[in-house]
N, C-alpha and C positions, 0 to 999 in steps of 0.2 A: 213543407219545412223550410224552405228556402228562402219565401217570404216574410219568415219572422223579424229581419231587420225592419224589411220596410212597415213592419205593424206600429213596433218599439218605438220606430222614429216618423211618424204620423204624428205623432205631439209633441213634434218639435212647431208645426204652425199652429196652433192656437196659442201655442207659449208666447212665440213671435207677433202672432196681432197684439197682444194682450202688454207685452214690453212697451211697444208702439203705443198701442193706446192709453194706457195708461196717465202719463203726464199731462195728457188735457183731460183727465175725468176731474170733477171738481172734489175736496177735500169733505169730508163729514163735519155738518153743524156743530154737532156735539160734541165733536174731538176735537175742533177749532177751540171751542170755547171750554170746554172743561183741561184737558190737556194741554193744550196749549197757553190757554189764555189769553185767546187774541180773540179781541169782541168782535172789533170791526170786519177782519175776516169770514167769520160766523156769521156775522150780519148780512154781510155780501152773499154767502153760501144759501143760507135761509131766501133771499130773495131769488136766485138765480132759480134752488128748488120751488118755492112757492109762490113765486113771480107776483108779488106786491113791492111795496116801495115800504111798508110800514111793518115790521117784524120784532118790535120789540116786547110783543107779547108769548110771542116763542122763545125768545133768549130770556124774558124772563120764568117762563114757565122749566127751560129746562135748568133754571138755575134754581130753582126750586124744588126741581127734581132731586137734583144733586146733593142740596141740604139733607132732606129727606132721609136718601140713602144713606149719608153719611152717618146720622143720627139712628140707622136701623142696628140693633142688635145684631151678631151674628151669636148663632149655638151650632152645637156641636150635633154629629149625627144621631150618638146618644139620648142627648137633652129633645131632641126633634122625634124619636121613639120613645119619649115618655111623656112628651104631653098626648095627651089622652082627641086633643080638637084634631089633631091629622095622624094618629099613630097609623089607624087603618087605611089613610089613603096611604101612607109611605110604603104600610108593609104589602098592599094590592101593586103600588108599582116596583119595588123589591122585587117579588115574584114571578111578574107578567117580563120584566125583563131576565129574569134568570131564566124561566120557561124560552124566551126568544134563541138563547144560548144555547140551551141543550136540545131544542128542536130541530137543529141544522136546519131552519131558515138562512142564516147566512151562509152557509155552506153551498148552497143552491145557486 
């Protein structure tokens, strides 16, 4: 019982490497560029990850992406239980997670 502080505060060093290292991990492409809106950055990011000098097939590919999403529909949980193309996959994962819940699997 006595050791229960020093368990609690065992994760004070990974907190601390992770403060540390943080500032030189490089930024995400994608949140350069969509969020942000800075190309050139994303640009940079893209090559540091994929180490070419020519990346504009990825900044255009995730600006494409982007379009994409924007233009997708969103429905309701309702509306996604009455189309008939995934009613049964939704209500097999419905289920297989409610079972997870009252299994006390996480309980363990």
């Amino acid at each position: 019982e006595s050791r229960w502080p020093y368990l609690f505060g065992a994760i004070i060093v990974p907190s601390l490497i992770q403060v540390v290292i943080l500032p030189f991990l490089p930024e995400s492409p994608r949140y350069l560029l969509l969020e942000k809106h800075n190309t050139s950055k994303a640009e940079k990011a893209f090559q540091t990850f994929l180490g070419k000098d020519d990346v504009s097939h990825e900044v255009e590919e995730v600006l494409a992406e982007s379009r994409v999403q924007r233009n997708t529909k969103l429905v309701s949980i309702l509306q996604l239980l009455r189309t008939r193309a995934v009613q049964w996959q939704v209500i097999t994962v419905i289920i297989t997670m409610g079972c997870y819940q009252l299994c006390g699997l996480n309980a363990v």
